[in-house]
Structure formats: C-alpha cells, structure tokens
N, C-alpha and C positions, 0 to 999 in steps of 0.2 A: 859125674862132674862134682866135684867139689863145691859146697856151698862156700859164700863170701861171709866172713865171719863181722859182724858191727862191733866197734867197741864204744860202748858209753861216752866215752871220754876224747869219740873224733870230731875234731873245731866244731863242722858245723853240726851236727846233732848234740853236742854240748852245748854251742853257744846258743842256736835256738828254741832247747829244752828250759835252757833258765832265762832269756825271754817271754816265751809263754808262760813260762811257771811264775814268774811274778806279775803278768795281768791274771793270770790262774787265781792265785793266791787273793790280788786285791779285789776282785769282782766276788768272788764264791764269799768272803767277808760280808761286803757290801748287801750279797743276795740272803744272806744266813742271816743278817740282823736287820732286813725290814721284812723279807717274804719268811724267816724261817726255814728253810730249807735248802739245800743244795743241788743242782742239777748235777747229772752224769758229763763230768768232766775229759771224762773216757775218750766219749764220742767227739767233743768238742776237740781234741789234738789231736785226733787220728784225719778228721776232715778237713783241720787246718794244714795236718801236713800231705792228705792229700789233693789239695788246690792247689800248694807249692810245687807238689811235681808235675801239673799241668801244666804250670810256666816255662815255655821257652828259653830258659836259660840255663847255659852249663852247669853252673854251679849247680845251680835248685834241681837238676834233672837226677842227680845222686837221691831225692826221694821219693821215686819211681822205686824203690828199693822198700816190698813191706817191712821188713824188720829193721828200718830206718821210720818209718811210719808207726811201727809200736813203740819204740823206744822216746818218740815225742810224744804219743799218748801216756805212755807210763809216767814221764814226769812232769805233764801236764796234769793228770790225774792227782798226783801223788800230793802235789801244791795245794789245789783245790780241796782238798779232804784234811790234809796235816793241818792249813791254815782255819779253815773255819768249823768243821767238824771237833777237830784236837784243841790246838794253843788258844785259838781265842775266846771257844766257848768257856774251857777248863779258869781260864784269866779273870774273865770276866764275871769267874761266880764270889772271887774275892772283891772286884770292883760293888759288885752290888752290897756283900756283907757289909763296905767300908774298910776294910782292909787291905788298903794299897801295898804297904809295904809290903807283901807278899805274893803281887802279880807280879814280878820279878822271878823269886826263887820257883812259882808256878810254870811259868814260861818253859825254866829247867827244866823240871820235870816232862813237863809233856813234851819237849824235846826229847829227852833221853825214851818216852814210852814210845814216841814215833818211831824213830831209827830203830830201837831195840825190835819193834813191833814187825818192819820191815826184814831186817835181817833174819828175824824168826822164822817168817813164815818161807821167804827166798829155801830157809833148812825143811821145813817140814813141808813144803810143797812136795804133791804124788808121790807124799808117804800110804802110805793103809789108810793114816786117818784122815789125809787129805787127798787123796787122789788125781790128780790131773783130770782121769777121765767121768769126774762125775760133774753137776750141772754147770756150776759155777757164770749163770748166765748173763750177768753183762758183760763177762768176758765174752763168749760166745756171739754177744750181740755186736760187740768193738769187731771182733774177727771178722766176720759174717759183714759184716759194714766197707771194712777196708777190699777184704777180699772182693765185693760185689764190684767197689769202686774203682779197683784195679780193672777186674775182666769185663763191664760193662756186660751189654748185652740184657740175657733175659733176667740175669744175677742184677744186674743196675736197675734194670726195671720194677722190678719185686723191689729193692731198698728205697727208689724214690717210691713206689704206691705207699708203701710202708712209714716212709718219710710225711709227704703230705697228709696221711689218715692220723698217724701221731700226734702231732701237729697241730690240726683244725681237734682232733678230741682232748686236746691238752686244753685247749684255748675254752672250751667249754665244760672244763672241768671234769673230764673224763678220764678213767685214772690208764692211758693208752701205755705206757708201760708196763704196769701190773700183769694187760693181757696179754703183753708180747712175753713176759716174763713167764707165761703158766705154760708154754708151747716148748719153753725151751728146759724150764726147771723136773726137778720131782714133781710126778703129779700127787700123790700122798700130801708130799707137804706142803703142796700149795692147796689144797684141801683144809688140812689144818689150817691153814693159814686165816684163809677166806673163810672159814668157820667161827674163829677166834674174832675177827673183826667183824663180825655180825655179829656175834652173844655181845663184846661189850657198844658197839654200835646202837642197838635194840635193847640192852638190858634193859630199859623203865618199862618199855612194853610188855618185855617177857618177863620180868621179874619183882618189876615197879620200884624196882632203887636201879642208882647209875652204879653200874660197875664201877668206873671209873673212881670213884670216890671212898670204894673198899681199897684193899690189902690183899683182895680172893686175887687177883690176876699175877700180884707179886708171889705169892703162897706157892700157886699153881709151878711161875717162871723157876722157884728155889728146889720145888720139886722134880719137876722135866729136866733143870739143869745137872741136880747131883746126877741123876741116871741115867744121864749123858756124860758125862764127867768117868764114872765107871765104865760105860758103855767105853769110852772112849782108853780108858786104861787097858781094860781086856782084848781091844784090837792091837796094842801096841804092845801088849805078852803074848798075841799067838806066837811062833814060829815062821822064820823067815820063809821059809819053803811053801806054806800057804796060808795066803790070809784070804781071808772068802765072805763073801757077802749073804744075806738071809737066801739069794739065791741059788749061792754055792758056786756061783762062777768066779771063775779066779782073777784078782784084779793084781795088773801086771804093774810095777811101778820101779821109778828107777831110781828111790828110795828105801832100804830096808827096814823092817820091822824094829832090828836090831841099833839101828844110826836111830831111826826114832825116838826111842828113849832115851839114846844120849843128846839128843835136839832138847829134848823134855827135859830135861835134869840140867840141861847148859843153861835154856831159857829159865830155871827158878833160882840158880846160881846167880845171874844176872839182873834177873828181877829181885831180885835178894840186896844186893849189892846196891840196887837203882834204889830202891826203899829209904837204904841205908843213907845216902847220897843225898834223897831228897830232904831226908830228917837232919842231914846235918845244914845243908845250905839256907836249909825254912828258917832254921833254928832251932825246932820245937822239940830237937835234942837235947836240950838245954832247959829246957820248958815242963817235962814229961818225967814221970819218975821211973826208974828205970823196968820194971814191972810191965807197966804200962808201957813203955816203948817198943819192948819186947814184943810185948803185941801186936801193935801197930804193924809195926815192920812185918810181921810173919802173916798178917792178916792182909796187908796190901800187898806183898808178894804175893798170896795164894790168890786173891784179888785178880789181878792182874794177869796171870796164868791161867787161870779158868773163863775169867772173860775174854780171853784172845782167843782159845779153844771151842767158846761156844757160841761168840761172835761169827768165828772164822765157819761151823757147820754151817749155823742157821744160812750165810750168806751162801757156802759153797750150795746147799742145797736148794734156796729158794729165790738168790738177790737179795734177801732184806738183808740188813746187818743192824739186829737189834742193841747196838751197844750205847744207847743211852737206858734202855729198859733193863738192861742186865748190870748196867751201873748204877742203877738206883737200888737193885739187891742189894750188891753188896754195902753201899752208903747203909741203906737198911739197917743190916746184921751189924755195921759198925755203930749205930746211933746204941744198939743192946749190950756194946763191950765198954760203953762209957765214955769213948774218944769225945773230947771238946771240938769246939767250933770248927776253928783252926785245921787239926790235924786230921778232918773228917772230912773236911774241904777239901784237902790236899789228896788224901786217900782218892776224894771223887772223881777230880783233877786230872789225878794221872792215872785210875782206871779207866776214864773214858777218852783220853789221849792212846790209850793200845790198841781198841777194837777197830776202829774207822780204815787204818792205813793198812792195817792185817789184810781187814774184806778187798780192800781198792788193789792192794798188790798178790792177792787170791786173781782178783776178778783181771787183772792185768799180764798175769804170768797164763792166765787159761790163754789167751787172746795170744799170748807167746807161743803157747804150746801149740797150738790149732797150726798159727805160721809158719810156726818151724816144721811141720809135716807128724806131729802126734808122735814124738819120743823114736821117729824111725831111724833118725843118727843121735841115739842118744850122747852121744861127744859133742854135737853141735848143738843139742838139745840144752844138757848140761850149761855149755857154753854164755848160749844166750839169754838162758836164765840167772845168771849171775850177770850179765851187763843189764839185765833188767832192775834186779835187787840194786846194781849200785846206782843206775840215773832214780829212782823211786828215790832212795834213802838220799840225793842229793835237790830232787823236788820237796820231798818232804821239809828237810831244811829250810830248803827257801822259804816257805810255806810260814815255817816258827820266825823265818827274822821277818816276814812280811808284817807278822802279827806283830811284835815286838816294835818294828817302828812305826806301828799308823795303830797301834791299838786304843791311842788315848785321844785319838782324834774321835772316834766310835765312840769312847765311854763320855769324852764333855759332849756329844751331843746325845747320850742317853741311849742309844742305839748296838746291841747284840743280840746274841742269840736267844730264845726264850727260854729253850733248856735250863740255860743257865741262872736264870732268876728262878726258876723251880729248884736246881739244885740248891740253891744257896738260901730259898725256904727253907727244904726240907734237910738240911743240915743243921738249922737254928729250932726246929721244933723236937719235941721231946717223946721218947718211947714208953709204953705202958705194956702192961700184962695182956692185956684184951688183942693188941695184937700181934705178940708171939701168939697168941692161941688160933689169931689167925691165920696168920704167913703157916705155923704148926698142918692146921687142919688141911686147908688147900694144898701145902704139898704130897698129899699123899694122894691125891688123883692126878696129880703133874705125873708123879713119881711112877705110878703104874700107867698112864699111856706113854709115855716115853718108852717105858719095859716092852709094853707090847709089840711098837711099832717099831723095835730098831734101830740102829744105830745109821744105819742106809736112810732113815727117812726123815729123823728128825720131827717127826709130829709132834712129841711132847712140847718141845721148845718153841717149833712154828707156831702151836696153839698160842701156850701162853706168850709169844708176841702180838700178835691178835687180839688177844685180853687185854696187854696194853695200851695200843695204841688206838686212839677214838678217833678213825675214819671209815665209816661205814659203805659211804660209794665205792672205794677201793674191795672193800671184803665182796660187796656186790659183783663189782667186772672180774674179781676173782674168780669166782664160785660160775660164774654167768662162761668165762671163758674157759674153764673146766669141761664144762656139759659142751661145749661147742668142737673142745678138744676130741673129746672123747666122741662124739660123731662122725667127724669129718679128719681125726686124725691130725697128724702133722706137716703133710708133705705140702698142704695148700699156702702154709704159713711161709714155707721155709725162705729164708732172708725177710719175708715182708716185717715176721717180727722183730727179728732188728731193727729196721726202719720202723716198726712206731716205738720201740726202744730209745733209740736215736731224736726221732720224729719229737717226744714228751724232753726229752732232755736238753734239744737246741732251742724249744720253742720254751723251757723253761728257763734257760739261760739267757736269753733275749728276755724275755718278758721280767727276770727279776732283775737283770740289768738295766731296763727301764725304769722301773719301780724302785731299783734303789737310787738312782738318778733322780729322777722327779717326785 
C-alpha cells in the first residue's frame, strides 16, 4: 500500500505549525532569559499534536496521522531553538556592549546562519558523516514518544512510567534526561562525556585550582576538534562503494560519499557569501582595512563550517550540542588575529546562530527517519525529509521575527540569556602570549584522544565538552547511568527513556514558564 505522502505546506499542519511556533518561540525566550536554558521543544509539539488527534473532531482527526505529528514537532522545535538559542542570545551580546545599532544587522545574520544551517544539514543528513542510523537521541526519544502514544498499550505504559519518573527527578534537580540519554546514545561517548564533567566539576579537589577559570578545557576543545575536523574529511574521501566504521560494518545511507563533498564545498560557498553579507549590512566593511577583512570573512566562514560539523557529531552522538563552547573557540582564536569589538561580536554572533538548529533538525529528521520505516521506501523516505527541512526552515524563521519584535521588551527590563553577557565580556577583554601557550599545550592531548577513539565515537570532543561545562550532578547520573547500562543492558529501559527524556523536558518547560512569569 502506498504511503500518504504530508506536504509541509497543507492548511492545517501549516497553519498550526506557525501557531505553535510563535508560543514556541515567545516562551523558550521568556525560559532562556530568567532560567537559562531551554527545554526540549521536541517533545512538547509532538504531545500537543498528539492530544489534538484525540479530539473528536473531523478535522483534528487528520492528526492521527504520525508524520502529521512530526511535522508539528519539527517546527515547533525549530522556533524554540532559532529564537532563544540563535537570534536572541547572538542580539543581545550587542545590547550588553551598548551597541544597539547593530542588533539589527545581528538579527540578519543569525537569520541567514539559521536557515543556511537547516538547509545544510536536511543535505548532509545519513551521509557517511552523518548517518541516520547512528544515536542522534532526542530524536529517538520524540520517535519512541509519539510511537508509544499512538499504540498505547505496554509502549504507553513504559512512556508514562518514564514520563512521571522524569518529571518528579527533574523537580529535584536530577539531571532525568541525561540518563535516559546514556541508554539510547554511544556508550564511549557518553563516558567521555560524564568523565569531562566530573574532572571540571571536582577540579579544586583534584587539582586545587577550578578548571573552569583556565583555557586547559578550551586547548583540550581546539585539539579534539581539529582531529575531528580531519577525521571527518577522511570519511568523506573514502569511496562511494564503502565507507565503514572502526567496526568494519558497512553503513548504508541514501547519501553518497561523493554528494557529500559537494554538500561541503556548497555549504563553505555559502557561508562565504553569508560572511560577505554580514560584513557589508554591519557595515564594518567600510570600517576594516581591507587585509583585515579578508580575514574576517575566511576566518568566520571556516567558523561557521566547522562548528556546524562538530556541533552536529557531538549532538548526533551524544544529545549534547556543544555550540556555545565551541563558539567560544573560535571568538578565542579571533581575539589572536586582532579583530575589534565589533567584528568579533558579529563573528560570535553568527557562529553560535549555526550550531543549535543543525542539532534540533539532526535530532528532528532522526525522529522522521525512525517514522517513515528506517529508509525502507527510500522515495518516501527522501520525500519526507525535505517537507521536514522546509516547515524547520520556516519555524526557524518565525523563531528570528519573534525575536526581532519582542526583543527590546527583554532588554529594557534587563533580562536574556547569560551566555550572552559572557560573550560580550569575553569579546571586550584582551589576549596574551601565556595563553596561546595554553590553548598550544592542551591541544595535543585533545588532539590524540580524539585519534584514538574515532571518528564513530567522538570522545575527544564529548571530553572536552565536559571540561567545559560546570555541572557536576549531570556528569554524576551520567557515569551512575552508564554502570547501570552496562548491567542490566537496554531492553528494561526501552520507551521508558523517552519518557524521562520527555518527562525532564515538560516538567522543564512548565516550570520555566512559571518562572519566567512570576
């Protein structure tokens, strides 16, 4: 039988995609600039569109249909990440410098990172380097979600224990995601991961200075990243015929080897062009001598490029998507080529406008792939991941005008992202010799665990995201739900981790919605 093919763009999964996507967009704001951080939006439009087709009603019974159910997750998602993740945080790091004039031409940009960012990855998805079939688990956990929701039963059962346990361990600051995440991701690199956040978690104990307050963790990140960056070149020069994992099983994908590179080489053509784009609307084309511009431009392209690509591993392999910690690299390396205030901002800007909606539309097309039946009509396969690429690229949107017309409401009462008053420190302070000899030294142990571990695992990178980020309980249910893994295996978990996937992400979303209310 023929499947029924969704197109993006039918009345009702159009029109109530960019309804959600603008409470999407205004809440995920709201929760990013009092709580910091952003719940899985994911979850949240896949359950909104599965209550609707509970409803008794003709119309609404058309979302009984799951790839009518992913397609409101995707640009529910896609809202919620462009808006608060991307445009507003990148905006807001000019608001803090004092340079308004330039949250404007910022907006641009991080627009242009979003959709580009989107459209990229829709090409390079279950390439070699990106695979369909590898962890990519919030998709998995959306899938797994909807799926349960649809067949009920012992599947509904496992998603609500899952649901409720999430939930009450969210409420108590338990990091109920993370574990649901180790059951479904690499176990390697969630190793690395919960490794990493325990060394800088415990550094004063174990070391008696705080990591966090070196340059070792950034060193570590520039090191794992090159050799990932190669790693990632050399899978995309094997041969179409087979490309193969440290395991040697062959990974089937309905992307070649060969389309790959030209995905690669369109994406730095275009990030090239966006550069160009951004430098002349800022102004600081005008501003810059022309040496210097040169620079800029080739350095925020390569920018750009490389942190989509090592945003997009870290998340397909583990959920995280490191792309504030991998945007403060390269800002880093830009503070040592001499760029001013300004054009360094901008660089930061629209590096950390790429990463976010790459992961969210990874983690969105897995959750595609799983429902469309795992590439087994690859035509309808094909199909539905390009209606997925266009509602994403059209939540993402919404996402930057949401930002654009309620953002100065946020800044006169002082209120964004935290990120973003770090970036816009560390754009204003100034680089010394002492730590290039840093970031120098610590990449070369980045640089050979990365080697060791593969391009399949991503440890190098997972480490040094862990180095950066200071949450230690998280490293803990990491590492804790590892050893638990590795006892009793996966089949006890299966759907429940979704639901506390799920379970950490509603009860985060509610709860920052509270918070940013009262």
């Amino acid at each position: 039988m023929k499947k029924q093919r969704i197109s993006a763009f039918e009345p009702k999964v159009f029109i109530l995609g960019i309804i959600l996507s603008v409470f999407s967009a205004i809440i995920c704001m709201q929760i990013i600039a009092k709580v910091g951080f952003t719940p899985n939006t994911s979850i949240i439009g896949a359950i909104v569109a599965m209550v609707l087709a509970k409803i008794p009603l003709q119309y609404l019974s058309g979302f009984k249909s799951l790839e009518r159910q992913n397609l409101i997750q995707t640009t529910v998602s896609a809202a919620g990440f462009s808006s608060a993740n991307c445009t507003f945080l990148a905006c807001a790091i000019f608001f803090v410098l004092g340079k308004e004039e330039m949250i404007f031409p910022m907006a641009i940009g991080s627009a242009i990172g979003v959709v580009v960012s989107i459209v990229i990855v829709g090409k390079l998805y279950d390439t070699p380097v990106f695979p369909a079939s590898a962890a990519w688990p919030p998709g998995v956990a959306t899938a797994d979600a909807i799926i349960a929701g649809d067949q009920g039963g012992d599947k509904g059962k496992r998603l609500l224990e899952g649901l409720i346990v999430g939930a009450v361990a969210s409420h108590f600051g338990l990091p109920a995601a993370g574990i649901g995440i180790v059951f479904i991701s690499n176990i390697f690199s969630m190793v690395a991961l919960g490794v990493g956040l325990l060394i800088r978690g415990y550094s004063e104990q174990l070391f008696g200075f705080n990591l966090g307050n070196t340059y070792i963790p950034h060193g570590v990140m520039i090191g794992a990243g090159l050799m990932a960056l190669i790693q990632s070149i050399l899978i995309i020069s094997k041969s179409d015929k087979k490309t193969k994992t440290e395991n040697n099983e062959n990974i089937k994908t309905t992307v070649s080897a060969s389309q790959t590179k030209k995905v690669i080489l369109v994406a730095i053509i275009v990030y090239l062009i966006s550069s160009l784009a951004l430098a002349a609307v800022s102004g600081i084309i005008t501003n810059m001598g022309v040496s210097q511009l040169i620079l800029w431009v080739l350095w925020t392209t390569f920018s750009a490029v490389v942190a989509m690509i090592l945003v997009g591993m870290a998340a397909m392999h583990s959920g995280w998507f490191p792309a504030f910690a991998i945007t403060t690299i390269f800002m880093t390396i830009g503070m040592f080529m001499g760029f001013e205030v300004v054009p360094l901002a901008l660089l930061t800007g629209f590096v950390s406008s790429v990463g976010p909606c790459f992961a969210d539309m990874g983690y969105d097309l897995k959750t595609g792939w799983i429902l469309r039946g795992k590439s087994e009509d690859i035509e309808y396969e094909l199909y539905g991941r390009k209606q997925q690429v266009i509602i994403e690229a059209v939540g993402g949107l919404i996402g930057v005008v949401v930002v654009a017309l309620t953002m100065s409401v946020y800044f006169n009462q002082d209120l964004m992202p935290p990120v973003s008053r770090v970036f816009a420190t560390t754009v204003q302070a100034q680089a010394d010799t002492e730590l290039i000899k840093t970031l120098l030294i610590w990449a070369i142990p980045g640089f050979i665990i990365q080697a060791i571990s593969g391009s399949s695992r991503m440890v190098g990178v997972l480490f040094a995201t862990g180095l950066l980020i200071n949450n230690p309980v998280y490293g803990i249910g990491v590492i804790l739900a590892v050893i638990v893994r590795l006892a009793i295996g996966t089949e006890f978990m299966e759907t429940r981790d979704a639901g506390l996937i799920a379970g950490d992400g509603i009860y985060g979303f509610i709860a920052g919605l509270i918070n940013s209310i009262f």
